[in-house]
Structure formats: structure tokens, C-alpha cells
C-alpha positions in Angstrom: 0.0 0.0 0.0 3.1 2.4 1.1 4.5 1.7 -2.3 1.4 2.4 -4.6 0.9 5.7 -2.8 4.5 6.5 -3.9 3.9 5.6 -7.1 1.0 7.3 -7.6 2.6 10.7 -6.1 5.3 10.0 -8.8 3.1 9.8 -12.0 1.0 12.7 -10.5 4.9 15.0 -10.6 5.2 13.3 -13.6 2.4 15.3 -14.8 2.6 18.3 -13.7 5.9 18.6 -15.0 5.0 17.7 -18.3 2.1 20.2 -18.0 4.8 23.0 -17.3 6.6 22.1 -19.8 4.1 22.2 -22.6 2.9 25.5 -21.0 6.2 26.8 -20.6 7.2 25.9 -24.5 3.9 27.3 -25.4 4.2 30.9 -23.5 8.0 31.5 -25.5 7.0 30.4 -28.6 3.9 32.8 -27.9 6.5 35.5 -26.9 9.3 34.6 -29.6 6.0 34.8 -32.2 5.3 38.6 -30.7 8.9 39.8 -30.6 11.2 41.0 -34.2 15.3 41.0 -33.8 16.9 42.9 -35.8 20.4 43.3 -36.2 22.0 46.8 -37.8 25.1 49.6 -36.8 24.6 52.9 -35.1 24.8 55.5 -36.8 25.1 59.4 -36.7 25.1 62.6 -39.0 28.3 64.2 -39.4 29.5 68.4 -40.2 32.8 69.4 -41.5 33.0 72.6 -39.7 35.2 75.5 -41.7 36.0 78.9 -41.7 33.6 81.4 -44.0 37.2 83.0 -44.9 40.6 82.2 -45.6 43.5 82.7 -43.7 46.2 81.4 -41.7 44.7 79.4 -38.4 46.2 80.9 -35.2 44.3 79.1 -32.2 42.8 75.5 -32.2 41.1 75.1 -29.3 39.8 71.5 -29.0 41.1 68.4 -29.5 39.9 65.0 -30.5 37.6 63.4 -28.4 36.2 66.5 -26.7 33.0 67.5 -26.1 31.6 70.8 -27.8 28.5 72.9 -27.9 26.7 74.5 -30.3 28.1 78.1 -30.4 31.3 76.8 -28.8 34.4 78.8 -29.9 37.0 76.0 -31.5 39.2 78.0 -33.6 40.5 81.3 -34.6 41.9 82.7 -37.9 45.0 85.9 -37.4 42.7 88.5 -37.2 44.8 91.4 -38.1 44.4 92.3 -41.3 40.6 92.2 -40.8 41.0 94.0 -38.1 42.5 96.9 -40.1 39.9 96.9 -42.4 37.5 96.9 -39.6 38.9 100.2 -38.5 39.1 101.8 -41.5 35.4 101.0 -42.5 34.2 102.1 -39.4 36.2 105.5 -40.0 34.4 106.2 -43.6 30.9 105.9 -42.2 31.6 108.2 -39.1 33.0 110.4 -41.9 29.9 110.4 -43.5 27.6 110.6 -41.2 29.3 113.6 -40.4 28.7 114.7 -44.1 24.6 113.7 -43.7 24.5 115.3 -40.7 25.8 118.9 -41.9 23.6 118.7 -45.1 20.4 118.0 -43.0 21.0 121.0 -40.4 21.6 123.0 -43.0 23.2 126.3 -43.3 24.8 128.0 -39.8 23.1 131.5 -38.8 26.3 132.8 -38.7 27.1 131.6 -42.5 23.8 133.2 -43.7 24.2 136.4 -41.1 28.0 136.2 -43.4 26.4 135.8 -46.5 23.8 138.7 -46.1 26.8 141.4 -45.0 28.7 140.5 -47.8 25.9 141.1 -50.4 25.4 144.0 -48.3 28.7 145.3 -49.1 28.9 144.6 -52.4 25.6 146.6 -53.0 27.5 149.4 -51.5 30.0 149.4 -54.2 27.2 148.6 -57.3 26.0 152.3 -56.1 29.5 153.9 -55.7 30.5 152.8 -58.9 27.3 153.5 -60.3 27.2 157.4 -59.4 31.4 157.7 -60.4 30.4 156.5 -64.0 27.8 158.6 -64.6 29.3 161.8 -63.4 32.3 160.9 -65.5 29.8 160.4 -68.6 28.3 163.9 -68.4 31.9 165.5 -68.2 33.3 163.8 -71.0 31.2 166.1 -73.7 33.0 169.2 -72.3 36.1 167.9 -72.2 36.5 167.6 -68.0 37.2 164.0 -68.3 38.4 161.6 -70.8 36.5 158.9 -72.7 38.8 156.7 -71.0 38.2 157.7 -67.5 34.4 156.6 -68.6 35.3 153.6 -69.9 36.9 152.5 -67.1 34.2 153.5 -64.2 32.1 151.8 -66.5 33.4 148.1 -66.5 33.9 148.6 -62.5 30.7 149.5 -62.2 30.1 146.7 -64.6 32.0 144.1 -62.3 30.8 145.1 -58.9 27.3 144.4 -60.7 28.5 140.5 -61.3 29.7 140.6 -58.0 26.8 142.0 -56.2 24.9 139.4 -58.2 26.9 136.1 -57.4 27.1 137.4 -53.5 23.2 137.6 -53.7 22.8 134.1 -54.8 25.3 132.8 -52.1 23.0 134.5 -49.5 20.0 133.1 -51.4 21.9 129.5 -51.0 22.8 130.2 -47.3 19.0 130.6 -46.3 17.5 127.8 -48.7 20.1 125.4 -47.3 21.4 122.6 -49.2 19.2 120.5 -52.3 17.2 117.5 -51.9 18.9 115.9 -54.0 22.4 117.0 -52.2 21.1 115.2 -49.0 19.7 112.0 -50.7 23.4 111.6 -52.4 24.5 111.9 -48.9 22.2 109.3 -47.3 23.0 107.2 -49.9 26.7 107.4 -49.5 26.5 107.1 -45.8 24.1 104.2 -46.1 27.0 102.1 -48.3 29.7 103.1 -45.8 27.6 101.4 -43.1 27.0 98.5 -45.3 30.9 98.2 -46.0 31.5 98.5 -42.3 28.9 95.8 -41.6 30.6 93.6 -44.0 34.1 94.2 -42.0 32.6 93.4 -38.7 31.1 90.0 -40.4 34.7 89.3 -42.0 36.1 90.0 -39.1 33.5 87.7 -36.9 34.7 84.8 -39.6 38.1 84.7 -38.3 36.2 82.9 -35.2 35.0 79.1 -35.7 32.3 78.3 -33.6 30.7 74.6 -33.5 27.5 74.2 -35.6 26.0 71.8 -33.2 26.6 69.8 -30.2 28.7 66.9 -30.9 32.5 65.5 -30.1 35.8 66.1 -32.0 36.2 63.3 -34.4 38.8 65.1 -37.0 41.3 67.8 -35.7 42.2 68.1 -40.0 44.6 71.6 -39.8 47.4 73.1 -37.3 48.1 76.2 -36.0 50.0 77.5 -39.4 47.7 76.0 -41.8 46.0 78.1 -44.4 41.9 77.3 -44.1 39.4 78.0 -46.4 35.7 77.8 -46.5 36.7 74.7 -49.2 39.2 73.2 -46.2 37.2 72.0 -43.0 38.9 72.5 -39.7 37.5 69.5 -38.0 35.1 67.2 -37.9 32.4 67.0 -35.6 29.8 63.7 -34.4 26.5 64.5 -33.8 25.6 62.7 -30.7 22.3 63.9 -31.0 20.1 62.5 -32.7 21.7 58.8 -32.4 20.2 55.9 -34.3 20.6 52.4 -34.9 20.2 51.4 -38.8 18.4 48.4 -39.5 16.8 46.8 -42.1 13.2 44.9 -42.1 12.6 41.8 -43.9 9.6 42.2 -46.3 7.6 39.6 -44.3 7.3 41.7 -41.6 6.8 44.8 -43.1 3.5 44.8 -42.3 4.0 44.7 -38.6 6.2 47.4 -38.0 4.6 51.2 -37.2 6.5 54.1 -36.9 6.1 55.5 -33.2 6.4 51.4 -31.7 8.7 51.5 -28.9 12.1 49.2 -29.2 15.2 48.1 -27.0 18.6 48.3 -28.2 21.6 46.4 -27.1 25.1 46.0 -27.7 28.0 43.5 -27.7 30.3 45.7 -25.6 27.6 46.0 -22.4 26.1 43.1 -22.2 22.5 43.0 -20.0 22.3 46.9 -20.7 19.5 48.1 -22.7 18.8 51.2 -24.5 15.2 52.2 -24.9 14.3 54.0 -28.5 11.6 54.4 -30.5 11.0 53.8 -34.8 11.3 57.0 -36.7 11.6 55.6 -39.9 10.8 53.3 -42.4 11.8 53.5 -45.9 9.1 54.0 -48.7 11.6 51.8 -50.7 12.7 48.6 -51.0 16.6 46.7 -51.5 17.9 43.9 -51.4 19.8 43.1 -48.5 22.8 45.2 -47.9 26.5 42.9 -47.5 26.8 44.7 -44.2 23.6 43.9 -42.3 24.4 41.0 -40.2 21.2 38.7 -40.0 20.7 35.1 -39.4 19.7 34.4 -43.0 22.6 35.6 -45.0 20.1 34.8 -48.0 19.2 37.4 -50.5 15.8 39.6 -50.0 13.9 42.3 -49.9 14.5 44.7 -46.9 13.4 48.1 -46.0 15.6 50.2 -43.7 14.3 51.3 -40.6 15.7 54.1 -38.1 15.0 53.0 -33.8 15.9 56.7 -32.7 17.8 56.6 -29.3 15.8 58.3 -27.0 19.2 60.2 -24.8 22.6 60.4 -26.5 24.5 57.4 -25.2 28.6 57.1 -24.2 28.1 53.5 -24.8 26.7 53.7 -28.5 29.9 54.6 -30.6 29.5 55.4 -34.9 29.3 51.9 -36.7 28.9 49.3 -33.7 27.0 46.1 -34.5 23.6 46.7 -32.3 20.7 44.6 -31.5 17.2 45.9 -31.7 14.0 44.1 -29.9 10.2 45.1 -30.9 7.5 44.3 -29.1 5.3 43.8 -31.9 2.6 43.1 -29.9 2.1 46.7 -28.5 -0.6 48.6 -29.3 -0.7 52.5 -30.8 -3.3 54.7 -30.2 -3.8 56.7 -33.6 -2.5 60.1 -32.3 0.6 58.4 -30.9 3.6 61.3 -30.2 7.2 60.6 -31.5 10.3 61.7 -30.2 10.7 63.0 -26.7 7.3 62.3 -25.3 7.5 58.3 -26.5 11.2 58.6 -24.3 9.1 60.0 -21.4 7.2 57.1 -20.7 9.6 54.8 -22.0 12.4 52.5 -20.1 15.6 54.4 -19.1 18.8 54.1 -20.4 
């Protein structure tokens, strides 16, 4: 009786262990059937970053494998001949602004209280000269003065006239102040002096190299000595952010993949770690399968590339490693589902 009941406890472990087992091959074959692996490289955009003039390179201020920000000063040209012209630019626009700014006040009491004395002088003589010639033309018929004499009170009286005249316009001039068209010349002129001195400041601001973006130093191309030129980059700069990993989608599962589905990344070098990221892309286009993409089947077929955006910029995610990305393809989106940032909110941590 003792031995039937062990028996019977045996075939009843028996069982339940096959039981477990069929439900346990059952539940990852369920999970294996809801999950994609795909295999691709990380990958990030990179900018040759160069000077908008040429010159010889005086300061380099980063070195490979640093860390930069956007608007970070990297480099610097020698600045002094731009400096030069800086100055002197500067120098013809205060010049003429100084010339606008006469023209528009126009003329100086004093020049037109000036103006008005000499015309008043000048009158003065027209009537002097006026009175001597005609008292020497009723002499000269009886002989008390010479037709000479006349003559010659006649062509001063004649020139003090002119005289008279051109001092009158002056004084006219002096109140009217200076033409319209005088002072639009002037603005005009003053205006392309400040454009030739903005020009110098922006030639001069090009002897600085400041990084486009935030990235690290992958390039340090010239030396202090080298000629750069906007053709010659200075270095060149990874862009950490945004970091992706490049895969590629077999065509039988194209139709499970969704932009906005929610993925896991992993790498070789940290094994266990996990980086969460999200699908931003999926190519409209199909290829056959690159030599590079490491899959299982090494067969030919159809893929179409896929982006799984990174949702921090990682140390641990280098340009070109091998990567492993895991989809949950049994997640559900809601129509309006965000991309980016807000999917990385809710998302697993790095």
C-alpha cells in the first residue's frame, strides 16, 4: 500500500511537470512569435565645420575626443588684417555721417548772417561805382574827363554788378540750405559706408570658428600654421544627438512594423544593458539586402531600412557598432501616438 501511494505521487509530478513544460514551450514560442530582432550599426550625421574665410589658423582650441556645444568657440583665424579693415570702414561711415548730418541741419546763422553782410557790401560798391560812372559820362562832352576815365568807371561799375549778383545768390543759397537731392546723395553714401562697415565686422567675426551643433571632436584636419578656407574643414564633428541604430526589415514583416512602436537596443560591448528608443523611420523603398547587415539568413531579400531613434545620446553607442534591436510587436498605438521626446518619457531608461 506504502509503495502504490508512492507511485501514484510520482506519476502525479510526472504530470505536472510535463504540464509545465508544454505551457512553458507554449508561453515562448507565444512570446518569440510577438517579438522582431533585428540586427544593424549605429549610426550618426556628421559636419565638417570650416572657416567662412581664408586665412592662416592661429588658435585651435579643441582636441579630438572633446566634447563641444553649439556656439562653442573652436578655432581662430589671425585677425589682423581684418582688423584693419574693420577700422578703417568704421572710419568712412563716421566720416559720412558727419557729411549727412551737416547737409540735413543745413546752413549755420552765422554763415547766412556772413552771406547777407557780404551782399550788403557789395551793394554798396554797385551804387558807388554806379554814381562815379555817370558823373564821368556827363563830363566827358565838355572835355573835363576823358572817354577813358568813362570807360573805365564803367566796367567797374560793370564788375561790382557781377559781384553784387553772385554774393546775392550765395546768400539766397545760405537761407534755402542745401538740395534735396544734395542730402539723398548723402544718405545714400552714408548708407553704403555702413554697409561696408557691416561687412568688415562679419569678415572679421569669420576669423572665429564656432561649432555648428553639439557633438564631439572626431577630425582635428589643420594646425596652427595652416591656411583654411571655407573649401578646407577645420574638423570634424559627431553629432551625438540624434543617435540611431540602422536596420533593415525583412519584407515579411513589413506589415508589422509602425513608426512610433517602442524598441530596445543592445550592444556586444555592455552586455545586459539596454537602451530604450523608439521607430522613426521606415523606408518607402525597398533593396535587397545590404552585404553589411548581419542577419541570421545571409540569404538574398527584400529589406526596407528602418531608423529605432535613441531616445538620450549614449557614451556607450559609438559610430558603426554592431547593435541589436528588440520590438515588441505586440504593443498597441493609439492613432495620435507622439514621437520623439514624449514616447522617451514614458519609455524605459537608459
Amino acid at each position: 500500500m506504502k509503495h502504490r501511494k508512492i507511485i501514484l505521487i510520482g506519476i502525479v509530478l510526472i504530470v505536472l511537470m510535463v504540464i509545465g513544460a508544454v505551457v512553458y514551450q507554449r508561453s515562448t514560442r507565444t512570446k518569440a512569435a510577438n517579438t522582431l530582432t533585428l540586427y544593424g550599426n549605429v549610426d550618426i550625421r556628421e559636419v565638417n565645420a570650416a572657416f567662412d574665410d581664408s586665412g592662416r589658423v592661429q588658435k585651435l582650441l579643441v582636441q579630438e575626443g572633446d566634447v563641444v556645444h553649439r556656439g562653442e568657440l573652436i578655432a581662430e583665424l589671425d585677425d589682423r588684417r581684418f582688423a584693419a579693415a574693420l577700422t578703417a570702414a568704421k572710419a568712412q561711415a563716421a566720416n559720412q555721417k558727419a557729411v549727412l548730418a551737416a547737409l540735413l541741419a543745413g546752413s549755420r546763422p552765422e554763415q547766412i548772417t556772413q552771406a547777407k553782410a557780404q551782399m550788403d557790401s557789395l551793394a554798396v560798391i554797385v551804387r558807388n561805382d554806379k554814381s562815379t560812372y555817370e558823373r564821368l559820362a556827363r563830363l566827358v562832352p565838355t572835355s573835363a574827363a576823358s572817354r577813358q576815365q568813362r570807360d573805365d568807371a564803367l566796367a567797374a561799375y560793370q564788375a561790382a554788378q557781377q559781384n553784387y549778383l553772385a554774393a546775392k545768390q550765395a546768400y539766397i543759397l545760405a537761407v534755402k540750405g542745401p538740395r534735396e537731392q544734395d542730402i539723398e546723395a548723402a544718405k545714400a553714401a552714408y548708407r553704403a559706408a555702413n554697409a561696408n562697415a557691416d561687412l568688415a565686422a562679419r569678415q572679421f567675426d569669420d576669423t572665429r570658428l564656432y561649432a555648428p551643433e553639439a557633438g564631439v571632436i572626431e577630425n582635428r584636419i589643420l594646425e596652427p600654421g595652416d591656411m583654411a578656407s571655407p573649401a578646407t574643414p577645420v574638423y570634424t564633428i559627431a553629432l551625438t544627438d540624434p543617435l540611431w541604430v540602422r536596420a533593415y526589415v525583412p519584407e515579411p514583416n513589413l506589415g508589422a512594423i509602425k513608426l512610433g512602436m517602442e524598441a530596445e537596443i543592445t550592444t556586444d560591448s555592455e552586455p545586459g544593458k539596454a537602451y530604450h528608443g523608439w521607430i522613426g523611420y521606415l523606408s518607402p523603398t525597398a533593396q535587397f539586402t545590404p552585404k553589411t547587415v548581419e542577419t541570421p539568413d545571409l540569404r538574398a531579400q527584400l529589406v526596407y531600412q528602418l531608423r529605432v531613434y535613441v531616445c538620450a545620446p549614449a557614451k556607450g553607442l559609438r559610430l558603426g557598432m554592431p547593435a541589436t534591436v528588440t520590438i515588441d510587436l505586440a504593443q498597441q498605438l493609439a492613432p495620435d501616438t507622439p514621437l520623439g521626446q514624449e514616447i522617451c518619457g514614458h519609455g524605459a531608461g537608459n
